[in-house]
N, C-alpha and C positions, 0 to 999 in steps of 0.2 A: 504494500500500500504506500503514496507519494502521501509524504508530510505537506500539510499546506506551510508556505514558508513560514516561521517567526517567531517571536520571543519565545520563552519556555517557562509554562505555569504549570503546576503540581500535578505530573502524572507518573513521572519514573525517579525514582531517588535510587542511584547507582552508586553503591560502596564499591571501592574500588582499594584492593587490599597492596602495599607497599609494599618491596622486601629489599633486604639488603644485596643487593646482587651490586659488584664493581660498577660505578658509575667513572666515564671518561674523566682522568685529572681535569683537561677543560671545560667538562662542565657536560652538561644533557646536551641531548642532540636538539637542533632546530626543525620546530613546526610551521604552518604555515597558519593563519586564521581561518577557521571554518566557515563556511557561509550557515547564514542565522535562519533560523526555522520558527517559524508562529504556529499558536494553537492554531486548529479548525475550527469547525460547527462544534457544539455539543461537548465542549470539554469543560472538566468543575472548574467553579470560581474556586480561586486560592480563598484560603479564612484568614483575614487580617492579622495576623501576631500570631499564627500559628506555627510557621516556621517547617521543620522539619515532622514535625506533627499533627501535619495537615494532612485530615484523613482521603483527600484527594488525589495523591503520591503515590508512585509504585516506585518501590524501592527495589534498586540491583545492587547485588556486590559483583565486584572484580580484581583481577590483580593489576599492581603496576606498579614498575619498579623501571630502573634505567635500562636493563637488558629488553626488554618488553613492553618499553613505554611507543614504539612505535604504532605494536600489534595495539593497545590497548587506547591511544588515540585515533586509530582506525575507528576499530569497536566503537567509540564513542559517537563518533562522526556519522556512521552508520545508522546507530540506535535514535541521535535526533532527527535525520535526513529520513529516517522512515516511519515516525511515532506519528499520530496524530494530534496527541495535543504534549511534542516536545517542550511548550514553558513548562508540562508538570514533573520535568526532572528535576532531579536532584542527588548529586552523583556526593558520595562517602567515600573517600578514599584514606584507604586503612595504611599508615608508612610502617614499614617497620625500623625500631628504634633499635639500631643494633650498631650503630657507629661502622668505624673503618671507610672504608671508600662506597659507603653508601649516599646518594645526595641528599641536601637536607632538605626538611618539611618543607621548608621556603622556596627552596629552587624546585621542586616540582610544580607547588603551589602555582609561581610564577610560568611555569611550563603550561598548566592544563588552561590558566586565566587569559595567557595571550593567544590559545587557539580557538575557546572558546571564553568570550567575553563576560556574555551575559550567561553562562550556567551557574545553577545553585549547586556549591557543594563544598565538603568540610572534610579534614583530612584528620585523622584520628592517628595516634603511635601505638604499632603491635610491635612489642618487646617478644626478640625472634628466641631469646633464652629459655619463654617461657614452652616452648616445643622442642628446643634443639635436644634434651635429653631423652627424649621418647624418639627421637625420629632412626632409623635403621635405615643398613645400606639397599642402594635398591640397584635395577639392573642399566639404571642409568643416574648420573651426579646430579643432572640436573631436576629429577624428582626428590632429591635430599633435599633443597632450601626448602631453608622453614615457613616462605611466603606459602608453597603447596598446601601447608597445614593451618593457614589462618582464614579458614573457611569454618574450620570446627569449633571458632570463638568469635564468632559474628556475636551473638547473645549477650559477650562480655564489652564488646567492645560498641556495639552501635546503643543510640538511647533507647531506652526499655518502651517509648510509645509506637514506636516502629513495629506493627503487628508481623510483616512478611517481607521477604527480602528475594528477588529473583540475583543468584549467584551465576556470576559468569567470567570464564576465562578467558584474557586478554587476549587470545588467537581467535576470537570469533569475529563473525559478521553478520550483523541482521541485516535481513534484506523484506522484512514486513513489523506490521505495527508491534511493539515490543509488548503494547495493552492485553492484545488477546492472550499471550503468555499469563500476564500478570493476573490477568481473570479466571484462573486456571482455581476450578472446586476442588479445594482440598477437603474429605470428610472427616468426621469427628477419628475417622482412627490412623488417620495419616499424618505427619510430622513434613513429609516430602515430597514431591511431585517432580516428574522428568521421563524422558524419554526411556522405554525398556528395551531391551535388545535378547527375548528368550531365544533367542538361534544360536546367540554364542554359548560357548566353550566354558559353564563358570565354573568350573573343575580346575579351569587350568589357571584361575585364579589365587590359587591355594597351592601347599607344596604336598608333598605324599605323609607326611608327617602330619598337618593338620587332618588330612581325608582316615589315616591309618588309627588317629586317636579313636578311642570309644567315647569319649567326653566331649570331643572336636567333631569335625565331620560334619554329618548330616544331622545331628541332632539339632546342633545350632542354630537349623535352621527351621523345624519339625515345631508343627503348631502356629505357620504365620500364615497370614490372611492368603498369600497364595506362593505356588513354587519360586523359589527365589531368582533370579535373574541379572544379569549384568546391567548395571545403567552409568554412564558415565558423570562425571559430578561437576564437570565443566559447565554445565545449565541443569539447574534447581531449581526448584520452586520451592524456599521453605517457609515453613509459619514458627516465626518466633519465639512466640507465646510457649506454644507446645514444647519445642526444643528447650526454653527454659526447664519448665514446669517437669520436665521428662529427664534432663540432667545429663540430652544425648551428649554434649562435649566427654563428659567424665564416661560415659560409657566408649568413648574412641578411642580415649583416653587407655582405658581396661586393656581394652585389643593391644595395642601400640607397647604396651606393656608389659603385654605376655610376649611378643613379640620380639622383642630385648630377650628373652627369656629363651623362648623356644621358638626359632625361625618356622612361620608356621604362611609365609608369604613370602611374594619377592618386588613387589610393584607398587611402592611409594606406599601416598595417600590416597590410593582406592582402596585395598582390598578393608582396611577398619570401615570405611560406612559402609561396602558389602557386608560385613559383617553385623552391623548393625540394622540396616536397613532393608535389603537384600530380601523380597516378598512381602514388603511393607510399603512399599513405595507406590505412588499411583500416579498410571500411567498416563505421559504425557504424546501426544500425535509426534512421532519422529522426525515432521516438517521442522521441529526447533532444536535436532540436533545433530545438520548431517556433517556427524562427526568422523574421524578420520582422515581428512584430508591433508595432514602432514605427513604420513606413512605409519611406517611402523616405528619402535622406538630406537632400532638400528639402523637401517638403511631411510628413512625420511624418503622413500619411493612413491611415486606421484602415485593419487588414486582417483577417481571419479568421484561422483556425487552418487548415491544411494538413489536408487527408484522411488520417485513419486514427489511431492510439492517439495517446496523448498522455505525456509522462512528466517532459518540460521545455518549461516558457515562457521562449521567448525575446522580449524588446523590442529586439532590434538595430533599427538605423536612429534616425533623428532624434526620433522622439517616445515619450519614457518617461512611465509611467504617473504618474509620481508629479506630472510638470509639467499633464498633461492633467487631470488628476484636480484640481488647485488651483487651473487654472482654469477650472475648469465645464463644457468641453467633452471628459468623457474617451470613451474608447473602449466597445462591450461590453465586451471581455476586460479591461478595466483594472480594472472593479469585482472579477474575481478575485482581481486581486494585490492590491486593496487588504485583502482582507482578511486577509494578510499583513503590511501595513502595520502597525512600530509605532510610526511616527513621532507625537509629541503638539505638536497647535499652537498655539502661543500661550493660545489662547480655550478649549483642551479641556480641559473634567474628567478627575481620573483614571478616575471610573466609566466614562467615554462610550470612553475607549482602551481598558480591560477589556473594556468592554462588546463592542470591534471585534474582540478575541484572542480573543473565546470563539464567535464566529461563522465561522469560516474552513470556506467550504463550496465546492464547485463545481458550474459550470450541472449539470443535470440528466443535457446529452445524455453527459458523461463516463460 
């Protein structure tokens, strides 16, 4: 769906999670300014003094850190250029407070404000210590940062009037209204809502030591609303409230723990909300996560899009557009996000970056 152009009043509040990842001694990379998008027809009046607490808001989390701030101003770019009533964002971007050559609060700050002028949004420090002793190695470095793990403390860190938060990873791309997401019926016994993928493999989620316990296995999973299934956690739907009240952080927490203990997994921050959630979850149309399009987590091997509508790109896996794209070998689907893209490099005019915002089109067969 085409945003109608212009300001942005309370429909999406995007947390947008920080992590310490090496930021360039010079400083962040340069963006370009986004062009500015207005509500349409039919979108809530903001409530005077109500701030982030305007029950008008659809609130997203995301990450974003220097390694990833290109994907993750993409994402953003995307998400107002297709909302309908983009003034009701409101983007939270969660830093993480872990010193060394991470940028500070302020220089991001300054990064997200001269791309986008008029968006609401507030920048929160996730202190990355409070994960790094739970986190285990995984079958790639880059699922070790502890930004991976600052989804499982949304609850602590954003304000407690915020009922639900749609989670998303800075490699995506919306390409329809991000509302109907957000409208998504979560029922009294869900905490979670997202895309399911029962075809895959969720055995091979787990090592032979978890499947071989009698206490592990299939028990853990015996007794839930239905058979359990792979869903990827890059897009979410959660309701806050619940997650509070339910105390799911400290139960990931459990997992992550035992795991230190007895390797009972080998793939980052998935397989604890599998564990936790995993036939609890309710299902969301797989139009909002056609995930995979970075490859696998070894070879980043180009892959197509999944059969049937389309309403988010995802680049999960090893290879992101932005790195394919720099260096000469990107993907088909890359050249969509790029035109997303407002990163400006080095050698670019400002025409030739305008020249890239005023082109944002998609293949044909959409």
């Amino acid at each position: 769906m085409r945003a109608c152009p212009a300001m942005w009043a309370g429909l999406v509040v995007v947390v947008v999670l920080v992590a310490s990842v090496g930021a360039a001694a010079a400083g962040l990379p340069r963006f370009a300014e986004a062009p500015e998008y207005r509500n349409g027809e039919g979108c809530p009046a903001a409530v005077a003094g109500a701030g982030v607490c305007d029950p008008g808001l659809v609130h997203i989390a995301m990450t974003l850190d220097a390694h990833y701030l290109r994907g993750s101003m993409a994402a953003i770019y995307s998400l107002l250029k297709h909302a309908s009533c983009p003034e009701s964002m409101f983007f939270h971007f969660l830093a993480a407070d872990g010193g060394g050559a991470a940028p500070e609060v302020g220089e991001l700050r300054d990064a997200v404000a001269a791309s986008f002028p008029s968006l609401r949004f507030e920048i929160y420090p996730f202190r990355a210590d409070a994960v790094t002793g739970l986190i285990s190695a995984s079958v790639r470095a880059a699922l070790e940062a502890p930004l991976n793990y600052a989804r499982n403390y949304l609850t602590d860190l954003l304000p407690k009037c915020v009922p639900r938060a749609i989670y998303l990873d800075s490699d995506v791309l919306a390409v329809d209204d991000v509302r109907r997401l957000w409208e998504t019926r979560l029922p009294a016994a869900a905490v979670v809502a997202a895309p399911e993928y029962c075809h895959a493999n969720f055995s091979r989620y787990f090592t032979d030591a978890f499947w071989s316990d009698p206490k592990l296995g299939e028990s853990i999973f015996a007794g839930r609303r239905r058979a359990p299934c792979y869903f990827n956690t890059g897009v979410m739907v959660i309701d806050l409230r619940r997650w509070r009240i339910g105390q799911y952080r400290r139960r990931i927490e459990l997992w992550m723990e035992m795991q230190k203990e007895k390797r009972i997994y080998e793939l980052g921050s998935l397989p604890p909300f599998l564990l936790v959630f995993a036939g609890e979850v309710e299902a969301v149309d797989h139009r909002w996560n056609q995930h995979g399009l970075g490859g696998d987590n070894i070879l980043g091997s180009c892959r197509p899009l999944h059969k049937g509508p389309v309403s988010l790109m995802h680049w999960s896996g090893k290879g992101k557009p932005w790195d394919r794209l720099d260096a000469g070998r990107p993907c088909p689907l890359d050249h969509t996000w790029k035109s997303y893209d407002l990163y400006i490099a080095d050698d670019d005019s400002a025409s030739a970056s305008q020249s890239t915002l005023s082109s944002s089109t998609l293949p044909a067969s959409w």
